[in-house]
N, C-alpha and C positions, 0 to 999 in steps of 0.2 A: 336578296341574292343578286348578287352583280352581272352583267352581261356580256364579262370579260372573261375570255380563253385561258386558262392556265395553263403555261410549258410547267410539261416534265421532264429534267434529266437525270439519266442516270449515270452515277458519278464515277462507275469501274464497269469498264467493258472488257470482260477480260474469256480469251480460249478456257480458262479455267472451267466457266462455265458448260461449254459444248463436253470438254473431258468428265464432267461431275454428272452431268443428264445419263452421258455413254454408260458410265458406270452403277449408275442406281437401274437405269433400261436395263440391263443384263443380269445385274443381280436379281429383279423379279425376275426375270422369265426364266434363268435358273429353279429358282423357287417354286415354277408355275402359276405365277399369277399373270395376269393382262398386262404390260409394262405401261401401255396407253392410259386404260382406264385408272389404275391406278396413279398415277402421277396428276391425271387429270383431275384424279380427287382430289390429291394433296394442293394441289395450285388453287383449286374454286378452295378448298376448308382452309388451307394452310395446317390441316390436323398429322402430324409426323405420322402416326401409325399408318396411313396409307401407305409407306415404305418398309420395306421389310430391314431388317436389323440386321440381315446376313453381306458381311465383306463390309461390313459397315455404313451399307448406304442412305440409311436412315441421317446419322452423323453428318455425310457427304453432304445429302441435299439441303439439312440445315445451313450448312454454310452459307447458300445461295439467298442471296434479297431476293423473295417472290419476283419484284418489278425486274430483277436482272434476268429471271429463266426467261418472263413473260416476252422481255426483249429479245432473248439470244432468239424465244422458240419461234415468234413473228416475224424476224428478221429472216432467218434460216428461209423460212415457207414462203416467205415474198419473193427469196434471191434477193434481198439488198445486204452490204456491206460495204 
Protein backbone atom coordinates (compact mmCIF):
# COMPACT_ATOMS: atom_id res chain seq x y z
CA UNK A 1 0.00 0.00 0.00
CA UNK A 2 1.54 3.39 -0.90
CA UNK A 3 1.51 6.50 1.31
CA UNK A 4 0.21 8.54 -1.36
CA UNK A 5 -3.14 10.67 -1.29
CA UNK A 6 -5.47 10.03 -4.15
CA UNK A 7 -7.59 12.97 -5.82
CA UNK A 8 -10.93 12.48 -6.68
CA UNK A 9 -12.66 14.12 -9.48
CA UNK A 10 -15.76 14.40 -10.43
CA UNK A 11 -16.18 14.86 -14.03
CA UNK A 12 -20.12 16.57 -14.40
CA UNK A 13 -21.06 18.79 -11.87
CA UNK A 14 -24.18 19.58 -13.05
CA UNK A 15 -28.06 21.40 -11.25
CA UNK A 16 -29.37 18.30 -12.80
CA UNK A 17 -28.31 16.67 -9.79
CA UNK A 18 -30.09 19.05 -7.00
CA UNK A 19 -33.37 18.78 -9.54
CA UNK A 20 -33.19 14.78 -9.50
CA UNK A 21 -32.51 14.50 -5.26
CA UNK A 22 -35.89 17.20 -5.25
CA UNK A 23 -37.68 14.94 -7.28
CA UNK A 24 -37.19 11.31 -5.74
CA UNK A 25 -37.51 13.59 -1.86
CA UNK A 26 -41.05 14.10 -2.83
CA UNK A 27 -41.97 11.34 -4.52
CA UNK A 28 -41.26 9.26 -1.23
CA UNK A 29 -42.94 11.40 1.00
CA UNK A 30 -45.91 11.34 -1.27
CA UNK A 31 -45.82 7.66 -0.89
CA UNK A 32 -45.06 7.98 2.81
CA UNK A 33 -42.12 6.81 3.39
CA UNK A 34 -38.94 8.72 5.37
CA UNK A 35 -37.46 10.68 2.13
CA UNK A 36 -34.09 10.93 4.47
CA UNK A 37 -33.70 7.39 5.54
CA UNK A 38 -34.53 6.09 2.42
CA UNK A 39 -32.20 7.71 0.06
CA UNK A 40 -29.70 7.12 2.86
CA UNK A 41 -30.10 3.65 2.29
CA UNK A 42 -29.82 3.80 -1.46
CA UNK A 43 -26.47 5.81 -1.24
CA UNK A 44 -24.61 3.37 1.80
CA UNK A 45 -26.25 -0.01 -0.59
CA UNK A 46 -26.57 1.61 -4.00
CA UNK A 47 -29.70 -1.00 -3.87
CA UNK A 48 -32.54 0.91 -6.35
CA UNK A 49 -35.52 -0.58 -4.41
CA UNK A 50 -34.88 1.79 -1.55
CA UNK A 51 -36.69 4.28 -4.01
CA UNK A 52 -39.97 3.98 -4.83
CA UNK A 53 -41.02 3.61 -8.67
CA UNK A 54 -43.74 6.17 -8.30
CA UNK A 55 -43.25 9.41 -10.96
CA UNK A 56 -40.51 7.54 -11.78
CA UNK A 57 -38.01 8.13 -9.35
CA UNK A 58 -36.35 5.10 -8.95
CA UNK A 59 -35.35 5.73 -12.96
CA UNK A 60 -34.42 9.45 -11.90
CA UNK A 61 -31.99 8.64 -9.22
CA UNK A 62 -30.33 5.88 -11.36
CA UNK A 63 -29.23 8.35 -13.56
CA UNK A 64 -26.96 9.94 -10.72
CA UNK A 65 -22.91 8.56 -10.17
CA UNK A 66 -23.37 7.79 -6.50
CA UNK A 67 -19.85 10.06 -6.12
CA UNK A 68 -22.04 12.99 -7.84
CA UNK A 69 -25.18 12.96 -5.24
CA UNK A 70 -22.35 12.39 -2.55
CA UNK A 71 -20.85 15.53 -3.87
CA UNK A 72 -23.87 17.77 -4.65
CA UNK A 73 -25.22 16.36 -1.02
CA UNK A 74 -21.70 17.57 1.03
CA UNK A 75 -21.33 20.54 -0.84
CA UNK A 76 -25.07 21.71 -0.35
CA UNK A 77 -24.39 21.04 3.78
CA UNK A 78 -20.90 22.74 3.95
CA UNK A 79 -22.28 25.92 1.84
CA UNK A 80 -19.41 25.56 -0.56
CA UNK A 81 -19.85 26.26 -4.35
Amino acid sequence: MDDYTRKFNVISKDSQTKEILSAVYEALRVKGYDPISQIIGYIVSEDPTYITNYNGARSLICRLDRDELLQELLTSYLGIK
